[in-house]
N, C-alpha and C positions, 0 to 999 in steps of 0.2 A: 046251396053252396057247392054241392058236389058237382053239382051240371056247370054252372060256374066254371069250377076248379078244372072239368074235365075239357069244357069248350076254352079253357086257357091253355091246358096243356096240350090240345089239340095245335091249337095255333104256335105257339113254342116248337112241337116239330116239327110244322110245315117250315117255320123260319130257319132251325137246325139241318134241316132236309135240304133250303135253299141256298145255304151258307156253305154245307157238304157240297151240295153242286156247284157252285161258285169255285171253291176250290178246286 
């Protein structure tokens, strides 16, 4: 669950990351 949790929150900031850059 943890690796899970963490390979999601991984991916969540690359999308926040991409979203920041977009702006």
């Amino acid at each position: 669950v943890l690796r899970k949790l963490q390979l999601s929150n991984r991916h969540e900031l690359t999308r926040w990351a991409t979203a920041r850059r977009l702006v």
